[in-house]
N, C-alpha and C positions, 0 to 999 in steps of 0.2 A: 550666178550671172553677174557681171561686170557691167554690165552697158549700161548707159548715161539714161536715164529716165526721166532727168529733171524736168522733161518735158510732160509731164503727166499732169498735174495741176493747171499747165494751159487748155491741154485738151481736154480734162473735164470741166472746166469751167466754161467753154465754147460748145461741148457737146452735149451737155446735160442743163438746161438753163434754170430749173430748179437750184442748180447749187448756187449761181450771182443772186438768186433771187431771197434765197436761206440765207447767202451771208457766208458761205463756208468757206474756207481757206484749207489751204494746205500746210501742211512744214516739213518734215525728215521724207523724203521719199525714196524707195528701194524696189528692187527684184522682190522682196518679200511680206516690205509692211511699207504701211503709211499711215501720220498722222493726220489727221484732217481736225480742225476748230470751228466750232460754230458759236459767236458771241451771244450773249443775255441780248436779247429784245423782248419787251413788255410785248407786241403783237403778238408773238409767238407762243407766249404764257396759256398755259391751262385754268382751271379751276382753283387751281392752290398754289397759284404763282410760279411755280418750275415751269421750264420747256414740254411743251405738248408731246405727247407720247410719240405720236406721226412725226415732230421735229425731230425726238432722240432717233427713231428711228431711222427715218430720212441719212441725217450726219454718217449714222453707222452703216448702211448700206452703200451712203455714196464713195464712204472712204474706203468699204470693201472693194466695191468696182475699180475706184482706184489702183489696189493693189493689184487684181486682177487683170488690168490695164498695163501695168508697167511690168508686171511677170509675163503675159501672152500676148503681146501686143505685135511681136513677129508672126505670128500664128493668125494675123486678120484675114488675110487673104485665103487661108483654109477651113478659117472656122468664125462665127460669131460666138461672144458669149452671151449666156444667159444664167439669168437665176433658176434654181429647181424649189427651191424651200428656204424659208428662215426663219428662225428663232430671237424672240430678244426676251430679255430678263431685266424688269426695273427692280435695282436694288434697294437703293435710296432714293429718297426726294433729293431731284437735282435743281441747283443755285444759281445762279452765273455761269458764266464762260463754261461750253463743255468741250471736250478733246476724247476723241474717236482715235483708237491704235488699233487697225488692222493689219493681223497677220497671216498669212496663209500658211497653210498646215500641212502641205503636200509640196515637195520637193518640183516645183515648174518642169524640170527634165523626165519627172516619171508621168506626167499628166501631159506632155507633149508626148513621150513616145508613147501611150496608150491612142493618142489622135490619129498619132502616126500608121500605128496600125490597125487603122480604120474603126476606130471604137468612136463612142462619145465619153467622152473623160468626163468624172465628176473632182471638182476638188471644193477644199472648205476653207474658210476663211471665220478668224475668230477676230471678236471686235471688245475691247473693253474701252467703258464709256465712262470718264470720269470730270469732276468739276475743278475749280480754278483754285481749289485747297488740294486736288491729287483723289479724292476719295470717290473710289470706282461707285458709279450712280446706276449703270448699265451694263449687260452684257447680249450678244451676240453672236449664232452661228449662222453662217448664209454656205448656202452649198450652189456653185457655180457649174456650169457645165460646158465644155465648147462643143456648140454643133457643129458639126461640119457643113461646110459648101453644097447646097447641089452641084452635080458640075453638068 
């Protein structure tokens, strides 16, 4: 897919107010992945000084949705999405600044024409979670679904 998505970072931040509220940013956005950033705040800190598990968490989910948003975002009108399941994996103790790269693992045209033909599509999205040296601190699979409309 070709089309201009740069608009995804406005509407997640308008539509989900948890993300102004984390701090979360965007960067690279596409049909397929997105970056999203969430900086160091002491508030946010656990037990042992890294980002709260629910925060890693959070970042990774919402830059999933993200992707998910800018691959089916034509598809509103026939379907909502939703999450089915997720998975995350803390690797490391994470430090500073972290950075979410979500990528979808399902080709948007094969999970649009299973919609298409009246199925509910499931697709997956993989998320690697790393800190402000590069070294992956998390991981993530969230499995998306678009319901369809009643009509």
């Amino acid at each position: 897919m070709a089309d201009d998505v740069s608009w995804v970072a406005d509407a997640m931040t308008a539509a989900v107010p948890w993300v102004s509220t984390a701090g979360i940013t965007f960067g690279a956005i596409t049909s397929d992945r997105v970056e999203a950033f969430l900086p160091d705040r002491s508030d946010q800190h656990n037990h042992v000084g890294g980002p709260h598990a629910a925060v890693m968490f959070g970042l990774g989910e919402t830059a999933s949705g993200a992707v998910g948003l800018a691959a089916f975002a034509a598809a509103g009108d026939r379907a909502v999405p939703l999450v089915v399941r997720s998975e995350i994996r803390y690797l490391k103790l994470a430090k500073g600044d972290l950075r979410a790269e979500a990528v979808l693992t399902r080709p948007a045209a094969e999970v649009l024409a299973e919609l298409d033909d009246g199925r509910r599509p499931e697709f997956g999205v993989d998320v690697a979670i790393t800190d402000a040296d590069g070294v992956q601190t998390g991981a993530m699979t969230i499995v998306w679904t678009l319901k369809p409309n009643r009509r």
